[in-house]
C-alpha positions as CSV (number, residue, x, y, z in Angstrom):
1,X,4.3,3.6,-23.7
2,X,0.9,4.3,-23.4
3,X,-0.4,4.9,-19.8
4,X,-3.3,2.1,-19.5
5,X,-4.4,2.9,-16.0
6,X,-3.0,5.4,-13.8
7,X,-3.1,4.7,-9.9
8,X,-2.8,6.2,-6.9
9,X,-2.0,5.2,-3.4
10,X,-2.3,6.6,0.0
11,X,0.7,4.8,1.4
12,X,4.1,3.4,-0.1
13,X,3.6,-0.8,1.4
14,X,0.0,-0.1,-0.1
15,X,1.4,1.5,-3.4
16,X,3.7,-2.0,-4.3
17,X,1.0,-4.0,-2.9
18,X,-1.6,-2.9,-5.9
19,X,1.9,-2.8,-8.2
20,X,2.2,-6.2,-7.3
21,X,-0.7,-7.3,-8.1
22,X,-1.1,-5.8,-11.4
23,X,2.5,-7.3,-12.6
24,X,0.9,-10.7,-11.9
25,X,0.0,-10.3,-15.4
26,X,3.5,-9.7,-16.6
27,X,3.3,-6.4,-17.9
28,X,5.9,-3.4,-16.5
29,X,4.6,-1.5,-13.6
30,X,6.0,1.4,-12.6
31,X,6.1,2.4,-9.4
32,X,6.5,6.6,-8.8
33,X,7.6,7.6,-5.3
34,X,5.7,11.0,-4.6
35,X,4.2,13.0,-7.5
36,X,7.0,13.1,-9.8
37,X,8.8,16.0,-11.0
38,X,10.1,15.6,-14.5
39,X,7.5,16.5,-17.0
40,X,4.9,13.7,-17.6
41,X,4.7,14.4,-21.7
42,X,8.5,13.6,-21.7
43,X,8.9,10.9,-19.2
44,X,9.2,7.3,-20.0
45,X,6.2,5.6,-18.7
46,X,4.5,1.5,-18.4
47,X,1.1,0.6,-19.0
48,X,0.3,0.6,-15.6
49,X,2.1,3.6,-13.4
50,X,1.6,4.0,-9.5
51,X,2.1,7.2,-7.7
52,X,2.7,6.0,-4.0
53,X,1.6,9.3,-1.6
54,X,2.6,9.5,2.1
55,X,-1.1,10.7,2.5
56,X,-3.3,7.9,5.1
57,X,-2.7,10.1,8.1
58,X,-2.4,13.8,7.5
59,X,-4.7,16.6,7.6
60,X,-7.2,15.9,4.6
61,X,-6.8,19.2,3.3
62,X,-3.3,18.2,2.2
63,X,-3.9,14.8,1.2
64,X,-6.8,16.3,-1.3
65,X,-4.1,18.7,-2.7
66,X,-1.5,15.5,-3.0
67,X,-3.8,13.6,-4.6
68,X,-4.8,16.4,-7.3
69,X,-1.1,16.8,-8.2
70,X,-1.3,13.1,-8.5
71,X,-3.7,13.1,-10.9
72,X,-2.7,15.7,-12.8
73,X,0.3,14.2,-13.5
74,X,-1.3,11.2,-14.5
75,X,-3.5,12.8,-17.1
76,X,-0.8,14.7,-18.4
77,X,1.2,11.6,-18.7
78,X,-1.6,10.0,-20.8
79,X,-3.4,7.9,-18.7
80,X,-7.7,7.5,-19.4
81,X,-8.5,5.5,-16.2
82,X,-7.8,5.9,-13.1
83,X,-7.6,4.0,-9.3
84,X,-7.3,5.2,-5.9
85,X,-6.1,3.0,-3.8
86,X,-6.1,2.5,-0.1
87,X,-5.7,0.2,2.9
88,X,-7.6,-3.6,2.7
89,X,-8.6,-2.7,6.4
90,X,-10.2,0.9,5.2
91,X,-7.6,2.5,7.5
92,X,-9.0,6.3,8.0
93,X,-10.7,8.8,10.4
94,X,-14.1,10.4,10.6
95,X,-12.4,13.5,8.9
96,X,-10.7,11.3,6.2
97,X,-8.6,10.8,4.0
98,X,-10.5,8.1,2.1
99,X,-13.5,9.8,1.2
100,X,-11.9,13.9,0.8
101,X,-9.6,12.5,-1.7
102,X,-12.2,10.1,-3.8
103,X,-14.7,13.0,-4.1
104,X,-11.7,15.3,-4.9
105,X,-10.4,13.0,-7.4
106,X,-14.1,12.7,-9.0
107,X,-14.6,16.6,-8.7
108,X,-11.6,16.9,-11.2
109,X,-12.9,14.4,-13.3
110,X,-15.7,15.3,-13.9
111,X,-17.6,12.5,-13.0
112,X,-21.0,11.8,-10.1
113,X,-20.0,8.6,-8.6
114,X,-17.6,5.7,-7.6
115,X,-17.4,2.4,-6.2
116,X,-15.3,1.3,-2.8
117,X,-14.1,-2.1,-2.4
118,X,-11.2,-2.9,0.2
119,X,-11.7,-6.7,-0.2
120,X,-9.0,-8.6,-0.5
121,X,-9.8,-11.9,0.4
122,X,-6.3,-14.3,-0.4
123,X,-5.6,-11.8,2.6
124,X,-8.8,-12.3,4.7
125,X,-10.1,-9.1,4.2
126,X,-14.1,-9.7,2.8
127,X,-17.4,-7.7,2.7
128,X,-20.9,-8.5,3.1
129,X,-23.8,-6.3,3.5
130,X,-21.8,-3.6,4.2
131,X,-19.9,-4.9,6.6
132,X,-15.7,-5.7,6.2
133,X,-14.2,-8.5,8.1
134,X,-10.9,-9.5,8.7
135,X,-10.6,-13.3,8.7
136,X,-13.7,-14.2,10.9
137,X,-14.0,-10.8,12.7
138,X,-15.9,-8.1,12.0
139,X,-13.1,-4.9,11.7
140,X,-14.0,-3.2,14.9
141,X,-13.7,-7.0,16.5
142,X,-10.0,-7.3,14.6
143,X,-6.6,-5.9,15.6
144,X,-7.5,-3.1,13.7
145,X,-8.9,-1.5,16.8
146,X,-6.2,-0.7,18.4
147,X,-4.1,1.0,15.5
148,X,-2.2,4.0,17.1
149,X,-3.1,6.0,14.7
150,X,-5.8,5.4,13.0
151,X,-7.7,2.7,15.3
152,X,-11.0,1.3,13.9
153,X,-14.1,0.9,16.1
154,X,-17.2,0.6,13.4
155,X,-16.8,-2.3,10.8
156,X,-19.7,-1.0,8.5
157,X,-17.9,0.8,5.4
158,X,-21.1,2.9,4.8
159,X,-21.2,4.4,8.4
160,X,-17.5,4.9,7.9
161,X,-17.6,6.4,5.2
162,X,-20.7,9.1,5.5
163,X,-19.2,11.2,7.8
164,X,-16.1,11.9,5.4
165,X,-17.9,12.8,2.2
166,X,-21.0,15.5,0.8
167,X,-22.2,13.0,-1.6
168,X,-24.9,10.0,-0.1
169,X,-23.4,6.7,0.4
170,X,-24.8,3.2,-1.3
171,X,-24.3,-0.6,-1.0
172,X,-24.2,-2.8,-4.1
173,X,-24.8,-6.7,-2.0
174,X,-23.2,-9.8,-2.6
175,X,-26.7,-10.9,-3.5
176,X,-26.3,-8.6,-6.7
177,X,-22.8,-9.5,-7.2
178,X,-23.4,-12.9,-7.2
179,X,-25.5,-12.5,-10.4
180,X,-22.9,-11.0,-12.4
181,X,-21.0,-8.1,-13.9
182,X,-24.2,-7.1,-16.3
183,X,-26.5,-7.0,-13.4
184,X,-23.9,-4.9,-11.0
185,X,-23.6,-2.5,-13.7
186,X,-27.2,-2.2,-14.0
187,X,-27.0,-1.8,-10.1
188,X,-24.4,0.9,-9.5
189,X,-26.5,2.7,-12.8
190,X,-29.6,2.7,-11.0
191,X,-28.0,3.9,-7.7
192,X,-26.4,6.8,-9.7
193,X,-29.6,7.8,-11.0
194,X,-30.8,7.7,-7.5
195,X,-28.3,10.6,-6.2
196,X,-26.1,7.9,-4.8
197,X,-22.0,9.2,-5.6
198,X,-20.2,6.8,-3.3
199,X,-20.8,3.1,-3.6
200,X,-19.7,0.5,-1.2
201,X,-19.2,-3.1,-3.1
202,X,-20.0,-6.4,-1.2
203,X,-17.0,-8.9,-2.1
204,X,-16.3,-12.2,-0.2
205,X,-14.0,-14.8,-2.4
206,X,-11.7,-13.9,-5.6
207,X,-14.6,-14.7,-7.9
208,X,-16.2,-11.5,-6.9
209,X,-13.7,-9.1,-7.7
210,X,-14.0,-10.4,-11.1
211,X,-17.0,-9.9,-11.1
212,X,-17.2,-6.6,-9.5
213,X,-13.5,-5.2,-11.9
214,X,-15.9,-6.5,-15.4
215,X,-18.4,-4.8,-14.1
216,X,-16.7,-1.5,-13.5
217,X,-14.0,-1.6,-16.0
218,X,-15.1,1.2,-17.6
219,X,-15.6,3.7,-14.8
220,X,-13.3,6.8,-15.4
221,X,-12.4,6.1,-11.5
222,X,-12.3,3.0,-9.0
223,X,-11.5,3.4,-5.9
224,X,-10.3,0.7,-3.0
225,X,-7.6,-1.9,-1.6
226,X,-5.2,-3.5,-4.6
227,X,-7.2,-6.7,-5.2
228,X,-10.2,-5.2,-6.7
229,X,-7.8,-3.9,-9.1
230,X,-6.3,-7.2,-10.0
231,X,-8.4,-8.6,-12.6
232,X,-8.0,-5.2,-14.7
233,X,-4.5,-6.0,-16.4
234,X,-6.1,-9.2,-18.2
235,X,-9.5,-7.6,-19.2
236,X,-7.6,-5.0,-20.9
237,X,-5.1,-7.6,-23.0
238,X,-8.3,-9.4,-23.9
239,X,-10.0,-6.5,-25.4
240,X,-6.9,-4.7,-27.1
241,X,-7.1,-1.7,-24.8
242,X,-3.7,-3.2,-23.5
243,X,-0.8,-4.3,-26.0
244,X,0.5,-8.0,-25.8
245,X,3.8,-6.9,-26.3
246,X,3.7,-4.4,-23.8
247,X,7.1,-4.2,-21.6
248,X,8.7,-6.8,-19.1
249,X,10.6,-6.0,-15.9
250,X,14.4,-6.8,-15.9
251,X,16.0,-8.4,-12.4
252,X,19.3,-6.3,-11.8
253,X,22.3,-8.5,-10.4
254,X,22.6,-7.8,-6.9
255,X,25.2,-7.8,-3.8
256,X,24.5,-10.2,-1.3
257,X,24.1,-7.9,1.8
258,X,20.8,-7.6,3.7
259,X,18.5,-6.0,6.3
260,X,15.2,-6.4,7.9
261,X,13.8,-2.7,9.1
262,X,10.4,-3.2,10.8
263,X,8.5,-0.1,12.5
264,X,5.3,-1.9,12.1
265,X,3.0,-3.0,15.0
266,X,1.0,-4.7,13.8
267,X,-0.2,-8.3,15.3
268,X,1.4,-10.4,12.5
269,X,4.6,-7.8,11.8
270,X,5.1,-9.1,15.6
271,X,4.9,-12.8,14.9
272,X,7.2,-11.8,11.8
273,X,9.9,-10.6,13.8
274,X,10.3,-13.4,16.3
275,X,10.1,-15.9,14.2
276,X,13.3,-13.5,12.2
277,X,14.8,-12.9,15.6
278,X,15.5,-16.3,15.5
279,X,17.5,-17.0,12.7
280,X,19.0,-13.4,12.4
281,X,20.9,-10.7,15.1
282,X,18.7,-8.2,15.9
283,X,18.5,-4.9,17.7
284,X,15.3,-3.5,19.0
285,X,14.8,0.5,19.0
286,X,13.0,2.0,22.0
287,X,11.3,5.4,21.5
288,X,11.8,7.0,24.6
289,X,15.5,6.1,24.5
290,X,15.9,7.6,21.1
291,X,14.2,10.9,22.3
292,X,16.3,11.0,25.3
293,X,20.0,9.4,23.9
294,X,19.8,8.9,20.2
295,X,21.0,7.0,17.5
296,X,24.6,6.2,17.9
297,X,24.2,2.8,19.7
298,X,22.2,1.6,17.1
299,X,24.3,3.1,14.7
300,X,27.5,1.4,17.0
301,X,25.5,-1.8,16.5
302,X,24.7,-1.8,12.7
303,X,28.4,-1.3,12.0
304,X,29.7,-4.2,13.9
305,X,27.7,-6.8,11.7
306,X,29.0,-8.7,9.2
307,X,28.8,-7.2,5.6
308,X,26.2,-10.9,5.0
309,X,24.9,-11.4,8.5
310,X,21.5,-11.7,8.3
311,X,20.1,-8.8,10.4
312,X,17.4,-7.2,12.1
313,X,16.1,-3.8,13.4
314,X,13.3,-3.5,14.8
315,X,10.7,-0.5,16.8
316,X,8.0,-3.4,17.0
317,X,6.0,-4.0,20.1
318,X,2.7,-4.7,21.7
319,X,-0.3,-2.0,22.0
320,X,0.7,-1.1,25.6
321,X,4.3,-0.8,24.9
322,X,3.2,1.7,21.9
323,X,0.8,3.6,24.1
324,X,3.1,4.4,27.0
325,X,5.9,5.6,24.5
326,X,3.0,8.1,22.8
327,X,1.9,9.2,26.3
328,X,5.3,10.8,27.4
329,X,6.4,11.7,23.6
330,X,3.4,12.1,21.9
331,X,1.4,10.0,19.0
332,X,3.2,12.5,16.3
333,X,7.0,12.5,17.9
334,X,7.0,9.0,19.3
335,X,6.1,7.5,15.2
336,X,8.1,10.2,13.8
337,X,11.4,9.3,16.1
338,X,11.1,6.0,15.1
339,X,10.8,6.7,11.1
340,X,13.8,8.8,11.5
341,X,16.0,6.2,13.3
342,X,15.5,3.2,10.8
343,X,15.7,5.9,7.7
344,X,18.7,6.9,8.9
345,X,20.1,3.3,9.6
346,X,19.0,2.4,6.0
347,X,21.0,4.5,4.8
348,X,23.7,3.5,6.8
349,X,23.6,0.0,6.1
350,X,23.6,1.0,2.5
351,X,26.8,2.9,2.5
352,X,28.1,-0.3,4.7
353,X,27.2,-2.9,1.7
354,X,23.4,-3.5,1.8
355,X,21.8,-3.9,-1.4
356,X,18.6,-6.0,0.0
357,X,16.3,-4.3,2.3
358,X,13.1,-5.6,3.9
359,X,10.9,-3.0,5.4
360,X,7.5,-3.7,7.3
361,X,5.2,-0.8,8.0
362,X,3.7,2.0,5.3
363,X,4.8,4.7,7.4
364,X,8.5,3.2,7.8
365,X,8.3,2.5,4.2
366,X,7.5,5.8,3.3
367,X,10.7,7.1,5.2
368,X,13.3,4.6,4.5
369,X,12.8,5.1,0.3
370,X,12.8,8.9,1.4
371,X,15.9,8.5,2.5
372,X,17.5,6.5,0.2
373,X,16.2,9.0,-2.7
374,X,14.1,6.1,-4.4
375,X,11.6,7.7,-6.7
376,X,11.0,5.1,-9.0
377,X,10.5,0.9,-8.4
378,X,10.0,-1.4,-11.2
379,X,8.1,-4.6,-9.9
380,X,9.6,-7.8,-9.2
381,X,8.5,-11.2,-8.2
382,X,5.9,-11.4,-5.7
383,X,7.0,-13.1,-2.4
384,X,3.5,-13.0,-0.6
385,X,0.1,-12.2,-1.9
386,X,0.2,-7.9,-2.4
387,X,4.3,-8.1,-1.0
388,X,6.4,-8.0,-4.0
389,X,9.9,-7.2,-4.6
390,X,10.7,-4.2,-6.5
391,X,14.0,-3.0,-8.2
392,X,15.4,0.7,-8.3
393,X,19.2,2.8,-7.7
394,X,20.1,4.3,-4.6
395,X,23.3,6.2,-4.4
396,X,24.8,4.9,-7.6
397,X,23.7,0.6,-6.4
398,X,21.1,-1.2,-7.6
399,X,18.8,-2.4,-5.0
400,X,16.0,-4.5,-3.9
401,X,13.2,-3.4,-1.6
402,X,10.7,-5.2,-0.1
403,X,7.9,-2.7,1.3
404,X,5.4,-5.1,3.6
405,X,2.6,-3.6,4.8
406,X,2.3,-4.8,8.9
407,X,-0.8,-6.7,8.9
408,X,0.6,-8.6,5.2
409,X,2.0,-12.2,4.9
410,X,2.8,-15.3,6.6
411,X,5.0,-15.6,9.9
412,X,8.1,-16.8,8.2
413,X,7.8,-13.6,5.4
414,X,11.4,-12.0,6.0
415,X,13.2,-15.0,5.5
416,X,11.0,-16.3,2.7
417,X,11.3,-12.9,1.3
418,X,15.0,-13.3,1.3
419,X,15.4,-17.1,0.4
420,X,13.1,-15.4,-2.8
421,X,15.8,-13.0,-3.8
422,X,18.2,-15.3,-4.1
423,X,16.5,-17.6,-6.5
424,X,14.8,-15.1,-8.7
């Protein structure tokens, strides 16, 4: 199969959230976790193939090297266009790893300049002037600021970004965008010609990113959150650069065990789990007591569930509860504790049955697929808008992940996400 776009995501919740997205059109995505290693001219590829990196948070230097085996795997594989992809919220640091990696990836490519649009706005993520909201707060205003690890205290993409990258930083408005893809084009042309490499995008409603993915179809590189991305899969079928009869996922059959794995702290991933908590036994991991004791009484606790109990594990809590467990651990050990624990207890729980797993958090994502030596997802139905489910083996068993990203989907998402499964 030919490789119509090749992608590229800083984060495994963000990696099926743009997979999602682009199988809304139907076509096969296929979703790589880690830079492969079988050799790209031999592999069997889809039309649209994601690489999902473990890259938002570590030193920059080695997410610029990730992303450039990325890449090259990508072109060997075939692909002509290319997306890097990161969080709606523009989740980074002054050092990185958003702009290090774009003007690495454009470096390699030959190419002076690249747009950045996070918006996502069926998820309340918008731009304007410059500026990216969440809901009706400005970034700095929302949740957002008091992420552990990379909290966010400046809400203007183009002050965020300058620090991060050599090239000079633009805007393309919503005035502009408003009139069009031909005019936006002529925009983001005349800002090139200007010396401007990295362009912001204004986008505030779905019509935008239309607008804005016609516009810049034909760039050799786009870079920001999955929804930007969105439109791409249906421009391409309607010009021929994508084949009609390009493949379809297949649903496996499935056993009916299940688990909810949520390291996330996010404000809704915390809504998420009481509402579960009701409905489902859970079991809440505490940092500091894993440092100290260990695993075995969660372990002691998995085992004693029913094979089709609907369960619950959980390392989510408020700021302050997060912030004292890093002050006597550490930021690194006290996320890194966690990871390990509900990795571990994945894997458990899939030698005790489980074939459906719901995991909140990137960084818990990450680990748990780790684990259970998953390196390659084909996309399923979507349960919440950039949430999908996603098929793949694990020890021999079919399985189904669900890989939520904490700030993504309604209050009720683990149980819809379930109640899903079983009707797909």
């Amino acid at each position: 199969m030919t490789v119509t776009l090749g992608c590229i995501a800083d984060d495994f919740t963000g990696a099926t959230d743009l997979a999602g997205l682009l199988a809304r059109s139907g076509v096969k995505v296929s979703l790589r976790m880690g830079v492969p290693k079988e050799d790209p001219a031999a592999a069997e590829t889809s039309a649209f193939e994601v690489i999902a990196l473990k890259c938002r948070t570590i030193p920059a230097a080695q997410a610029v090297a990730e992303a450039r085996r990325a890449l090259a795997w990508l072109k060997a594989a075939g692909a002509k266009r290319f997306f890097w992809k990161y969080c709606s919220t523009f989740d980074s640091t002054a050092e990185g790893n958003i702009g290090p990696v774009a003007e690495a990836l454009m470096a390699d490519l030959g190419i002076d300049r690249t747009i950045y649009c996070p918006a996502f706005p069926e998820n309340g993520r918008s731009i304007f002037m410059g500026y990216l909201f969440v809901g009706q707060k400005p970034l700095a205003e929302s949740p957002m600021k008091d992420h552990p690890l990379t909290p966010m205290r400046d809400s203007n993409l183009m002050r965020l970004l300058e620090p991060q990258v050599k090239g000079n930083v633009g805007l393309v408005d919503r005035l502009t965008v408003a009139q069009g893809a031909e005019a936006l084009k002529t925009r983001i042309a005349e800002l090139g010609a200007s010396g401007i490499n990295h362009i912001v995008v204004d986008a505030v409603a779905n019509e935008d990113l239309y607008v804005i993915a016609e516009g810049c179809r034909d760039l050799l590189l786009m870079t920001g959150g999955s929804a930007v991305a969105m439109p791409l899969p249906n421009l391409y079928l309607k010009d021929g650069t994508l084949s009609a009869d390009a493949g379809k996922p297949v649903v496996p059959v499935l056993g009916k065990g299940s688990i909810v794995l949520s390291g996330s702290c996010s404000a809704m991933t915390r809504q998420q789990v009481a509402n579960y908590l009701s409905q489902a036994e859970g079991y809440r991991l505490d940092p500091l007591a894993l440092a100290n004791e260990g695993l075995e009484e969660a372990q002691s606790w998995l085992a004693a569930q029913g094979p089709e109990t609907p369960r619950i594990i959980y390392a989510t809590a408020d700021p302050e509860d997060v912030r004292k467990a890093q002050e006597v651990l550490g930021v690194e050990k006290a996320g890194a504790v966690i990871e390990d624990a509900l990795a571990q207890l994945a894997l458990d729980a899939r030698e005790q049955g489980v074939r459906r797993f719901v995991v909140a958090g990137g960084e818990t994502s990450g680990a748990v697929t780790k684990a259970l030596e998953v390196t390659r997802l084909t996309i399923g139905s979507e349960i919440a808008p950039g949430v999908p489910w996603t098929y793949s083996q694990s020890g021999g068993h079919d399985i189904a992940l669900a890989l939520k990203s904490g700030n993504f989907g309604t209050p009720t998402f683990f149980a819809d996400a379930l109640a899903l499964l079983e009707t797909s």
